[in-house]
N, C-alpha and C positions, 0 to 999 in steps of 0.2 A: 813756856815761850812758844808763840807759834810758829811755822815755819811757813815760807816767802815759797810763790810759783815763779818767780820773775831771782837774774843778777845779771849784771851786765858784765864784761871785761873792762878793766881799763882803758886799754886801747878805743874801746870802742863809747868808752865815757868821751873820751877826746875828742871822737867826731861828734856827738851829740851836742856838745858845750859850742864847738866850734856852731854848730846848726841852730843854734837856738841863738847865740851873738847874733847872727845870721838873719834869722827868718824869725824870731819871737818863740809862742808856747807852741808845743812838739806834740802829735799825735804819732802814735804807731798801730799798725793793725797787722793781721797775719791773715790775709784772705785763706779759703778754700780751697782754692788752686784757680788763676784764670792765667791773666797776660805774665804776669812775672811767675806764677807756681804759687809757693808757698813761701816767699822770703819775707819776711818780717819790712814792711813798709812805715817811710817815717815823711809825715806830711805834716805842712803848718795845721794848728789845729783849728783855725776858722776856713779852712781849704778842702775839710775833708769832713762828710755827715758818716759817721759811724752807726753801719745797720743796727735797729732794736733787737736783732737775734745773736750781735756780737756778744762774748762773755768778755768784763774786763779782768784780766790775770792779775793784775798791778799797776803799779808804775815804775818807771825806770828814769832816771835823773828829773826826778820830778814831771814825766811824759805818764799820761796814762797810756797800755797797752791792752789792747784787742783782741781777738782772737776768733772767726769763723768757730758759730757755734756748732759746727757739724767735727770742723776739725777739732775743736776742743775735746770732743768725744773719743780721740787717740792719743790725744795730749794731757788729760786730765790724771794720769796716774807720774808723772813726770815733772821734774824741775827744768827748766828751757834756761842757758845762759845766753844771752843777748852779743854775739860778737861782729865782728867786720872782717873784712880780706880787700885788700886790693884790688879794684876791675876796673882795670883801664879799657875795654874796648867792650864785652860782649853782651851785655846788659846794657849801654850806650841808651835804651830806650824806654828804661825802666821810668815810673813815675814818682821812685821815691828821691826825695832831697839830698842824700848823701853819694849819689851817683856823679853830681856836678862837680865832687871834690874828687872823684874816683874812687872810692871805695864800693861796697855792698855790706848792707846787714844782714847777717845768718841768725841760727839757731842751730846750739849744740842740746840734744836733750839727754838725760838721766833719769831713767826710774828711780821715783822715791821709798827710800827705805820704808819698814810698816812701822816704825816711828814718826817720821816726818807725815807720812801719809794722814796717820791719828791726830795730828798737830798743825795741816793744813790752815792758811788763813781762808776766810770765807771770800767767795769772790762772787763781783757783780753781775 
């Protein structure tokens, strides 16, 4: 069985589903660090041209995910869970979709065991 770079939390399935009622098919990407840093951004997927040096990790409730091929290179020994927090005010400016509901998407990461590592799915 191979083993998934990408899970999300429940909770944060909930804003996904609610965002896709919402606005149709879901892209996400995880820039390099600019105007937001590095938090996991979630755009309508005709809204947003995903660079050809993106790596894609997976998908998450059926969104595909992105990932800054540089920062992929810190990320690549790691499992990333996909969750949210509550931001009512400070991020206010952010360009990602889940902001107008108040929340924010994070990343919690895990180094992968040298099992899982050996059992990687291949990614794009």
């Amino acid at each position: 069985m191979s083993t998934k770079r990408l899970a999300i939390t429940p909770w944060a399935v909930e804003i996904v589903e609610r965002l896709k009622e919402e606005h149709g098919e879901l892209v996400f990407n995880q820039s390099g660090g600019c105007c937001d840093g590095t938090a996991p951004m979630c755009y309508e997927k005709g809204d947003f041209y995903v660079p050809s040096r993106n790596v894609k990790l997976g998908e998450i409730c059926d969104c595909e995910f992105f990932m800054d091929k540089d920062q992929f290179e810190y990320f690549k020994h790691s499992h990333i869970t996909i969750d949210v927090k509550e931001e009512k005010g400070a991020f206010g400016n952010s360009f990602s979709l889940e902001i107008d509901l108040g929340y924010q998407f994070l990343t919690k990461s895990r180094i992968f065991t040298d099992e899982e590592y050996a059992n990687l799915e291949s990614i794009s």
